[in-house]
C-alpha positions as CSV (number, residue, x, y, z in Angstrom):
1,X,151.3,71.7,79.2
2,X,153.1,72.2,82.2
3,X,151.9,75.7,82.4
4,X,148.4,74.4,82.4
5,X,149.3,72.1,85.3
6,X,150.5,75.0,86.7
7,X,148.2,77.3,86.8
8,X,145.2,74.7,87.9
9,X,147.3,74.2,90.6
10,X,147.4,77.8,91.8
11,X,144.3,78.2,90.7
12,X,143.3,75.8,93.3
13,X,145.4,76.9,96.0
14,X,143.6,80.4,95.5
15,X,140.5,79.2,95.6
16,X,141.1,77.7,99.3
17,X,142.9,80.5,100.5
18,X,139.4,82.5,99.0
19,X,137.4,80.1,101.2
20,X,139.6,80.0,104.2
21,X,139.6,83.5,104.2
22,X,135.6,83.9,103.9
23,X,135.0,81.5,106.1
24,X,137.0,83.9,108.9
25,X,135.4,86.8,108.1
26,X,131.9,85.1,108.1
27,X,133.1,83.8,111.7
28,X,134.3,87.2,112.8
29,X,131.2,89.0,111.8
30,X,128.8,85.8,114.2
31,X,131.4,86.7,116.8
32,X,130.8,91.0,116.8
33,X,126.8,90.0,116.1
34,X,126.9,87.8,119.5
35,X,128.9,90.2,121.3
36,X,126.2,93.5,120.4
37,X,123.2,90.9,121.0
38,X,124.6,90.2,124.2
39,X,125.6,93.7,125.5
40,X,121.9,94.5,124.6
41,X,120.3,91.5,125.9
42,X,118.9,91.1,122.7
43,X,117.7,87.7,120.8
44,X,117.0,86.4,117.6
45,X,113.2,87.6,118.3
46,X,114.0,91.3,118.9
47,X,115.8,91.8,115.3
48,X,113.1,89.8,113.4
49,X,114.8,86.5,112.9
50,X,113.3,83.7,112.8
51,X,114.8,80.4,113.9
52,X,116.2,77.7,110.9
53,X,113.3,75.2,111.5
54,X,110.8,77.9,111.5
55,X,112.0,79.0,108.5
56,X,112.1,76.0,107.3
57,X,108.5,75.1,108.1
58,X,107.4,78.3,106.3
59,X,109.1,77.3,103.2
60,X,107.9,74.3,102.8
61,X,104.6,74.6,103.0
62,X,102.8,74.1,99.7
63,X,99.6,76.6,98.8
64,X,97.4,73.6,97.9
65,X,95.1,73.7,95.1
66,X,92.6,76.2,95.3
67,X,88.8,75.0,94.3
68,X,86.9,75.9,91.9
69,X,84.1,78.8,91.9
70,X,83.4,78.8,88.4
71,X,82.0,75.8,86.4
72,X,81.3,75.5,82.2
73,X,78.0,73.7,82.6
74,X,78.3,72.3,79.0
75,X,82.1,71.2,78.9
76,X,83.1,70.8,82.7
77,X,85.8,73.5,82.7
78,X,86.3,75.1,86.5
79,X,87.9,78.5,86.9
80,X,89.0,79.1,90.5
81,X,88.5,82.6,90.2
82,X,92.2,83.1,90.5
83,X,94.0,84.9,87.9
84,X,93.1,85.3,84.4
85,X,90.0,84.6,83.3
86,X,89.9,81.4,80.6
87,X,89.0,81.7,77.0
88,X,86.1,80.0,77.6
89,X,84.9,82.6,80.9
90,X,85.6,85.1,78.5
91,X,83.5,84.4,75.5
92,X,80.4,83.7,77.8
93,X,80.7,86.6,79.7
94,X,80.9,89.1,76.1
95,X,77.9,87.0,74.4
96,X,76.0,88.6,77.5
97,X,75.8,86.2,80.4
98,X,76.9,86.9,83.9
99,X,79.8,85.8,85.7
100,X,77.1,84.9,88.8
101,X,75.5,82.1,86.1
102,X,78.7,80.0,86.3
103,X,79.1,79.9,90.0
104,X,79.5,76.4,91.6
C-alpha cells in the first residue's frame, strides 16, 4: 500500500510540474505573438481575430425556430420546409398533389 501512496504522490507532483510547465510555454508563445504584432503594427483585426465578447455574442445566439411553410389541412402538421420532408409531405406529394397545395 505504501507504493500506491507513493506513486499518487508523484503522480501528482508530475501532473503540476506538466501544468507549470504548459502554462510557460503558453505564456512564452503570448509574449513572441505580442512582440511580431507589435514590430508589425498589427492587431487582433488584421489576423482575423475576433475579440472574447464578440465571440462570445456569436456563440450564443440561438437560430430560433423557423415557421412553418407547409401545413396538413386535415391533421394540422406544419413542415418548415427545412430538411427532410415528413412522412406525411411525402405520401401527399406521390398520391399526386403538389407541394404548392400545402403552402401556408
Amino acid at each position: 500500500m505504501a507504493q500506491l501512496t507513493e506513486l499518487l504522490a508523484q503522480k501528482a507532483a508530475l501532473e503540476k510540474q506538466i501544468e507549470e510547465a504548459q502554462r510557460a510555454q503558453r505564456a512564452n508563445a503570448i509574449a513572441q505573438i505580442q512582440t511580431l504584432m507589435a514590430e508589425h503594427g498589427l492587431t487582433l483585426a488584421d489576423i482575423g481575430a475576433r475579440p472574447r465578447k464578440a465571440r462570445a455574442a456569436a456563440a450564443s445566439r440561438s437560430t430560433g425556430k423557423v415557421a412553418a411553410k407547409y401545413r396538413n389541412a386535415a391533421t394540422g402538421e406544419t413542415w418548415s420546409g427545412r430538411g427532410l420532408q415528413p412522412r406525411w409531405l411525402k405520401a401527399a406529394l406521390a398520391s399526386g398533389r403538389k407541394l404548392a397545395d400545402f403552402a401556408v
